[in-house]
N, C-alpha and C positions, 0 to 999 in steps of 0.2 A: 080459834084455829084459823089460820090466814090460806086463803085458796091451796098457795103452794104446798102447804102441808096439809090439806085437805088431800088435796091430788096424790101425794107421794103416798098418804094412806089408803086409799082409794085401787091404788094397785097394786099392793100388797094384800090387800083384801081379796080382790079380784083375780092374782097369781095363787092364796093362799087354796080358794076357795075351788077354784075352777082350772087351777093349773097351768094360767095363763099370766103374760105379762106385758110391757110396754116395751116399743123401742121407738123413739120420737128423735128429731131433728131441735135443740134448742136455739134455733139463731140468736136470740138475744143476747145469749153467752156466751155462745161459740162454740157448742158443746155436743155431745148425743148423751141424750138421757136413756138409763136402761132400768126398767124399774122402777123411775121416780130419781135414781141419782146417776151423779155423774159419771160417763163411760167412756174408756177409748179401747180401742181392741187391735192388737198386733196379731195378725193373722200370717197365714204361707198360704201359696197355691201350689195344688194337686189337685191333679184333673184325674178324674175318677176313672176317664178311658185308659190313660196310658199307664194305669197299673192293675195286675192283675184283683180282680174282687177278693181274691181267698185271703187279699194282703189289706186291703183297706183299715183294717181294722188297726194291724200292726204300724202301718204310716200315719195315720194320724194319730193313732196314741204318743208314737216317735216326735210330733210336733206341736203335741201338749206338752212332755215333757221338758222341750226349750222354751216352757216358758208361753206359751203364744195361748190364744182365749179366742182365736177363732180359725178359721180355713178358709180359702178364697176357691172355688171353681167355676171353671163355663161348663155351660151346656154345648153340645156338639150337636145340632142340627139333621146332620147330611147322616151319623150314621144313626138316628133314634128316628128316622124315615128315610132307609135306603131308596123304596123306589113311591112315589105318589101314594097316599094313601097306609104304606106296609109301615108297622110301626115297631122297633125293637127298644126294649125297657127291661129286658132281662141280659144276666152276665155284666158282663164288662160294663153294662148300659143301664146297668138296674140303679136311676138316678133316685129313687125315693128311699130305697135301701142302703145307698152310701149319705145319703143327708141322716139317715136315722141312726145308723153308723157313727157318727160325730154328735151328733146327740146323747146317744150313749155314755159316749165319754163327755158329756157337757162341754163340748166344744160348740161354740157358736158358728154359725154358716153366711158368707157372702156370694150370691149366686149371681153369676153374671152369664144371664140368658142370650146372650146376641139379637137379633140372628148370626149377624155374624160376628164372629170372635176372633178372628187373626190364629195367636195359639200357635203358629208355624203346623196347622192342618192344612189338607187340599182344600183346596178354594174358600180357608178362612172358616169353616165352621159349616157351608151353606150346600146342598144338596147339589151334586152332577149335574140332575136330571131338570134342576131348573134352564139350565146350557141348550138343553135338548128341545124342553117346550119353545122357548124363545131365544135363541142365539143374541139377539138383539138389546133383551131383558137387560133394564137399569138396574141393576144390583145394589141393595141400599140405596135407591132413590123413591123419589112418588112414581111409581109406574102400575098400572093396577092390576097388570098382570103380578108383577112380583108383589105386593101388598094382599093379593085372594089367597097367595101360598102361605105367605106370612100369619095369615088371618086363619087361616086353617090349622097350620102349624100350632099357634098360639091355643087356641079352643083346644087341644089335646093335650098340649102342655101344663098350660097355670093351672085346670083343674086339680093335676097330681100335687104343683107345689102350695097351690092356697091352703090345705090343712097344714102344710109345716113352716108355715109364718110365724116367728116370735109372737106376734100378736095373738097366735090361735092357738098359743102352746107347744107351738113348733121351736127348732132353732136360725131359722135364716131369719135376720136382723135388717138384710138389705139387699136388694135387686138392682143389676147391674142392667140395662137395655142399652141394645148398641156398644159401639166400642172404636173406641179413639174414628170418629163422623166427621171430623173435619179434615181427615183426607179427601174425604167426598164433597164438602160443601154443605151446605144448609139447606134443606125446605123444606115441605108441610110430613116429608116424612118419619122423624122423630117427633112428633109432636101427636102424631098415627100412633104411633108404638106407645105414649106414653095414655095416651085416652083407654086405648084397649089394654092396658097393664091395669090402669088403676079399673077400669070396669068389671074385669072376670077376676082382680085381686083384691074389688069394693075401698079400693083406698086406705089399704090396710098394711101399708107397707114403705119404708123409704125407697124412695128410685135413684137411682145415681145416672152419672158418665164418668166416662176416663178419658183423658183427651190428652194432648200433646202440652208442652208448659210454649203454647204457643198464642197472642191476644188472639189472632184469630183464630186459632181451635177453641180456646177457652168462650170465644161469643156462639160457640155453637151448643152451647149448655152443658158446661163441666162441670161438678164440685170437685174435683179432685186432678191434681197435678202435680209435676214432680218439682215444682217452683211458687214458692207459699207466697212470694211477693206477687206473681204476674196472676193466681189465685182472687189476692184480695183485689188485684183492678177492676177482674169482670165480677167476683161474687163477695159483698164487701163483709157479708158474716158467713157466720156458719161454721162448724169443727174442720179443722185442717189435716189433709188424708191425703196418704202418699197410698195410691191404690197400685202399683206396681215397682216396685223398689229393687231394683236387681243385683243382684249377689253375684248375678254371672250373666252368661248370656246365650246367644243362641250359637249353634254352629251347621256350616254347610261344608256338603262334598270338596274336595280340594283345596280347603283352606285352613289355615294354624286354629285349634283349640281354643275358645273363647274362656277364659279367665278374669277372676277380677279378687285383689287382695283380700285378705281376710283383714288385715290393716284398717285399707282405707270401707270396708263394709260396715264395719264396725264404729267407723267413728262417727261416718255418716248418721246410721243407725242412733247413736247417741247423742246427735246433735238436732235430730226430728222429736225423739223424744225429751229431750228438754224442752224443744218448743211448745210442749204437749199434744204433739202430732197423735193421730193414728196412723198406723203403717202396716200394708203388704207386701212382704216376699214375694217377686213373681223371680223363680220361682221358688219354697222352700224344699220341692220335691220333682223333680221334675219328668224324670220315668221315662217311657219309650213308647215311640210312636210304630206299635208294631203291624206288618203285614203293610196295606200301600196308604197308609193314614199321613204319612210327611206333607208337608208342601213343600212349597219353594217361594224364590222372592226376586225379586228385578232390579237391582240397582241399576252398576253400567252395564249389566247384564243378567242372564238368567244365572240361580243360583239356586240348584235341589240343597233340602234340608238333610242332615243324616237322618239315622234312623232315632241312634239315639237322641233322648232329651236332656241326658246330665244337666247340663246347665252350670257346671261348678257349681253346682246347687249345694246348701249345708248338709239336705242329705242326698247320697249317690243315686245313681239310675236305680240303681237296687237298695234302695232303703236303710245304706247303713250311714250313718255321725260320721261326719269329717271334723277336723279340728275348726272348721269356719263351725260346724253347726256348735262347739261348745263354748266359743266365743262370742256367738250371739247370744247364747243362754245366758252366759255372765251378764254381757249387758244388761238383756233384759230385766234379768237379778235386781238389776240396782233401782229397775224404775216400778215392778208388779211383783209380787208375792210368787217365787216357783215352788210347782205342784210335788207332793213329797215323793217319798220312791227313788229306788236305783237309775241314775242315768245311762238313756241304751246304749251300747254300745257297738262296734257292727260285728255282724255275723259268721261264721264260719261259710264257705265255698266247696265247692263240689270241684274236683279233679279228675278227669278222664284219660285212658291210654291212649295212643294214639288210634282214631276209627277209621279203616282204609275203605273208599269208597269205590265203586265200579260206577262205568257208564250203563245206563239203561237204553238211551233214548234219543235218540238228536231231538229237536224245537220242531222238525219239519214231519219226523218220525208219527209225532204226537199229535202236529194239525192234520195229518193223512187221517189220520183215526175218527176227528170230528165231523159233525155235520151242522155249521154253523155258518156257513158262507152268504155274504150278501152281496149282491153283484148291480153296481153302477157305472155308468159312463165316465163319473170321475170320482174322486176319492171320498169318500166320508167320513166325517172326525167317529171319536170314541163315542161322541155323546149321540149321533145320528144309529149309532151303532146300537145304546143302549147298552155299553161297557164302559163302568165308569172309570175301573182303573187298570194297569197290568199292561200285558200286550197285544196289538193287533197284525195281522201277519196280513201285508196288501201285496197282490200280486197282475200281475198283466203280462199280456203276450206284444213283443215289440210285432209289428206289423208290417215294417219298410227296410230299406239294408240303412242301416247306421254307419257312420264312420267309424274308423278305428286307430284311436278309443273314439267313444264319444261321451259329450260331456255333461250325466245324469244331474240333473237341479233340482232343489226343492226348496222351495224359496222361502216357505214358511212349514215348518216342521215342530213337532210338537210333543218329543221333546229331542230323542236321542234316535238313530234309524240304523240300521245293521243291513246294509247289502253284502253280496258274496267279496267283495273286493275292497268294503272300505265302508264307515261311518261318516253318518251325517249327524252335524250337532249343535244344537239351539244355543250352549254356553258358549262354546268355540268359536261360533257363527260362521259354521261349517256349511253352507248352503250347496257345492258342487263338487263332485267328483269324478274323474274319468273313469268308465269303466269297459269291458270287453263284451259286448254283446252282438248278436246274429240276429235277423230276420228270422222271424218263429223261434226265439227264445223265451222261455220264461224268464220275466223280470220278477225280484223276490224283493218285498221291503220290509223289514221285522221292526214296529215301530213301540218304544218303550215312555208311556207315561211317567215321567218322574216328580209330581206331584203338581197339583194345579198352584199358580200364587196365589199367597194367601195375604197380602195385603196389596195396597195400593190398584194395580192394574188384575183384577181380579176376572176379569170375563176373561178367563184362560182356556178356551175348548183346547183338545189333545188330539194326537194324528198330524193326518197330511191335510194341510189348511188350507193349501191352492194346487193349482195344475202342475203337475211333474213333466218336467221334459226332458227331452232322449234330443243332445244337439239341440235346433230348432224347433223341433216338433212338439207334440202335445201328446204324452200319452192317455191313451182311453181306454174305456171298456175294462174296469177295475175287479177283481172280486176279494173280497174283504173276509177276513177270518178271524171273529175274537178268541181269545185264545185264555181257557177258562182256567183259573188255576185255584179253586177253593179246595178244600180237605179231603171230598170225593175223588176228586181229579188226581190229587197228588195220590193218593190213594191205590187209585188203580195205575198209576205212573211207577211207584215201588215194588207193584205187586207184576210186572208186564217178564214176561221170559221171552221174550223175542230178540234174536241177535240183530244186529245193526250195524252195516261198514257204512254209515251214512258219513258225514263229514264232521267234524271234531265239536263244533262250536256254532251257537248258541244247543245248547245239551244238558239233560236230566243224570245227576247223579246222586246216588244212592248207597247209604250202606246202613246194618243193623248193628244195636250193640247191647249189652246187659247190663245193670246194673246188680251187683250180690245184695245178696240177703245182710250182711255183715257193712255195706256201705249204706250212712243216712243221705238219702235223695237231700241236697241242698239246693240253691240256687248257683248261677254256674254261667258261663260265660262261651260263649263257640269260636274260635279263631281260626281262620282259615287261609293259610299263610301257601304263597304261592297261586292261591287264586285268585281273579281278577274282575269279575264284576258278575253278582247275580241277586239272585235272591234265595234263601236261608228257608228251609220247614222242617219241625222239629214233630215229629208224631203226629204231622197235616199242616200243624198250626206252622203259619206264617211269622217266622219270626223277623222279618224284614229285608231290605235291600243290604247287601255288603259290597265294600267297593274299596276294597285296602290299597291298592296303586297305587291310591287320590285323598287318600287318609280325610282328616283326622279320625278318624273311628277305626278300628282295628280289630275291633269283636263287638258281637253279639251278646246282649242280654237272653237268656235262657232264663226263665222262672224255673221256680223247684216244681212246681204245680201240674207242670207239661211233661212229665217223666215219668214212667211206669215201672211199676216195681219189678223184681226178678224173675216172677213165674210171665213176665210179658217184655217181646224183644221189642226195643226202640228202634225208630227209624231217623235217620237226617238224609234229607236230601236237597242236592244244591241244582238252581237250576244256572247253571254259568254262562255266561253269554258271549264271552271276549276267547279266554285265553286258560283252557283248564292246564294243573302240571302236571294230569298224568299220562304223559310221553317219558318221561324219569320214573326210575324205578325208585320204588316204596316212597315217593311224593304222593299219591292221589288219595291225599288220607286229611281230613280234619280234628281236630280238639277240642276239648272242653276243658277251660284251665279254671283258673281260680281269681285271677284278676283281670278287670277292666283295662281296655286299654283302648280310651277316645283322643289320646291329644298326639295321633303317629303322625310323622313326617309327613308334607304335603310338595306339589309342587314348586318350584321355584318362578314368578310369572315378571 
């Protein structure tokens, strides 16, 4: 018996015996062994935050059945330790119970731990509060303040995932650390992450990168890129893996619907696998980034993500087969064995009458109520605040006579700002506007985080980021109001019987509705046409920003999940911030339709 077939027996013994198996790197042939024999695995990514838990089960079984033998997800950082120390691993976050999840269905798992992961999240995957400790903080670099959090973070992590390592009987095959690093440059800090992976994971594990198909990203230690020639210059063996392969793409506020053929997907797709590629779908499912989890991104400018994630993904926000996802099944057909059983199909939708909403509340109605004000000399971001996302309401008293007008600045603003007379704004580069103000007036600034960037220029604190001035002056003496808007808050916002002739906008609106006993609660979509920019909560929960003016998104994902049956009334309430329509009779009313609708009209620029 010659070694190699000693070995191949060796772990079949050892799988057969102890329920355990192998997943090894074969450079010499270019290969990954699973087992003892030869493996490539066509995997999708779905990220386990942006769909609801009650569904996981049903999404990836959905992307077993195209065919695929594994699943690709990150880890998200910032919200599995909201604040230093607080750790969440349950719901949405219960990361050891969606790997165990895909397991189930013998699906295999590739986990791409970050820190930071990009993902179109705020600030890429990585915690607020790091902004907070150190403004200063090198983000993915050697800094050893950001490396103690890192290091801490990790010790809490890989414990949970080291039992579900292939090697230990688990299904994750392979760990992803960092993520496309030669944006950043190279130094001893991947090399940190990789010491302390292989140490608390005993070197029981492949480690990867994903880097750009760029020589210099690739010398910063990739095996995996979207260009198999500029691959083998920097890594001249090893299995050939397309770790992010896009079917679609992303999309932002005010811009056309990102698309990409089912044509040229497919043929792509069939020309990797001929080369005997491995390959990932980013993304095959792509979901929604619900409540203020978006980011945003900087070309020649700032640019918030929507809410939702579609992606032109094969399958929709809501988890149903598009004809792209049956045409990558064929493919796949032709190159791996597909799993028996009925192909899914999508699902039936939920349809609502029209729900007419009342105003409850103005913005200003509801900071009167709080008692959270913090008072400086001059402005303080979110993060000084200790509010990571949403909005902060800054105010001051003008102290001198102003001209009239005079010309309010904000030089650096962070993101979007609502005074009584007019918007300031980071995309528009909107920095001054005249406005009407007295000696002993209150100045009001309502300022809205629209998600920190989540690649490249990542140190994005939120707020007002330097001195405001009224004309030439300098205004002082600030006092700051975060302005809390979790399930409690909305809560007692639905439940308020107080009248209010306060002023139209930014404003809490509110209406109840039933569902019968003879309708099945489905999944279901909110559209809310005539209205102009706020944010969506469906029985508390946060169902995201909406902003139809500026398309492409035009509705809301609703899960079925969030819906209570007929002996309990539901609640939607919007909080609008611009421009509500109910000045028009029978307009101040929302929907619940039955179809998506992410790719509406957008600006002309």
């Amino acid at each position: 018996m010659n070694f190699k077939i000693f070995l191949v027996f060796l772990v079949l013994c050892l799988k057969t015996v102890f329920g355990v198996g192998s997943f090894v790197v074969d450079y010499e042939n270019n290969r990954f062994l699973k087992d003892g024999n030869t493996f490539r695995y066509i995997s999708g990514s779905v990220h386990y935050f942006r769909v609801p838990h009650e569904f996981w089960h049903d999404r990836i079984y959905k992307l077993k059945m195209a065919g695929l033998n594994a699943i690709q997800t990150y880890v998200e950082w910032n919200h599995h330790e909201p604040e230093p120390g607080v750790y969440n691993f349950e719901g949405n976050y219960d990361l050891v119970k969606f790997i165990k999840t895909a397991q189930d269905l013998d699906m295999l798992v590739i986990l791409r731990t970050g820190p930071f992961i990009d993902a179109e999240r705020d600030l890429g995957g990585l915690p607020y509060w790091l902004l907070r400790i150190d403004p200063n903080m090198k983000l993915r670099f050697w800094d050893p303040n950001f490396i103690k959090h890192i290091d801490q973070w990790y010790n809490v992590l890989l414990p949970k995932i080291e039992p579900l390592l292939y090697n230990n009987g688990g299904p994750i095959i392979s760990i992803q650390i960092e993520n496309e690093y030669a944006f950043c440059g190279c130094d001893q800090y991947k090399a940190h992450l990789r010491d302390l992976f292989n140490k608390l994971l005993k070197k029981n594990v492949v480690l990867f990168t994903t880097d750009q198909p760029f020589p210099n990203s690739l010398a910063c230690g990739a095996n995996v890129t979207l260009n198999f020639d500029r691959l083998r210059y920097t890594q001249a063996d090893g299995p050939l893996v397309n770790s992010e392969y896009y079917p679609g793409f992303i999309d932002h506020w005010g811009h056309p619907h990102s698309t990409k053929t089912t044509e040229n997907v497919v043929k792509t797709l069939n020309e990797m696998l001929l080369a005997n590629a491995s390959v990932n779908f980013y993304m095959f499912l792509g979901g929604t980034s619900f409540g203020f989890t978006a980011g945003s991104n900087i070309l020649n400018t700032f640019q918030a993500c929507t809410t939702s994630y579609d992606f032109d993904a094969p399958l929709t926000e809501a988890g149903d087969p598009t004809p792209k996802y049956y045409a990558i099944r064929d493919a796949i057909g032709k190159f791996l064995p597909l799993p028996p059983g009925p192909v899914p199909q999508p699902s039936p939708k939920m349809k609502s009458p029209k729900i007419t909403l009342k105003k409850v509340m103005s913005i200003w109605d509801y900071i009167a109520k709080l008692n959270t004000s913090v008072i400086s000399t001059y402005p303080l971001s979110f993060e000084k605040l200790n509010h990571p996302f949403g909005f902060v309401l800054y105010k001051t008293t003008v102290q001198f006579r102003p001209t009239d007008p005079a010309v309010l600045t904000i030089k650096s603003i962070a993101d979007r700002a609502y005074v009584l007379q007019g918007i300031l704004d980071r995309e528009q580069k909107v920095e001054s506007i005249p406005v009407q103000v007295l000696k002993g007036q209150l100045l009001e600034i309502l300022v809205e985080n629209q998600g920190r960037v989540c690649a490249n220029q990542i140190n994005d604190p939120k707020g007002i980021l330097q001195n405001v001035t009224l004309g030439s002056k300098i205004l002082q003496n600030w006092t700051m109001i975060p302005i809390p808007l979790d399930p409690k808050s909305i809560q007692q916002i639905e439940s308020s019987t107080e009248k209010t002739d306060s002023i139209s906008t930014p404003s809490f609106y509110t209406g109840k509705f039933e569902i019968p006993n003879s309708t099945p609660i489905l999944d279901t979509f909110l559209k809310v046409d005539g209205w102009h920019k706020g944010v969506a909560f469906l029985n508390q929960f946060n169902l995201g920003k909406y902003w139809p003016i500026v398309g492409p998104q035009i509705t809301l994902y609703a899960p079925s999940t969030l819906f209570r049956n007929s002996s309990t009334v539901n609640h939607i309430t919007l909080l609008e911030l611009e421009n509500s329509p109910c000045d028009k009779e029978n307009s101040c009313v929302v929907q619940f339709v039955d179809t998506p609708i992410v790719d509406g009209p957008t600006p002309e620029y």
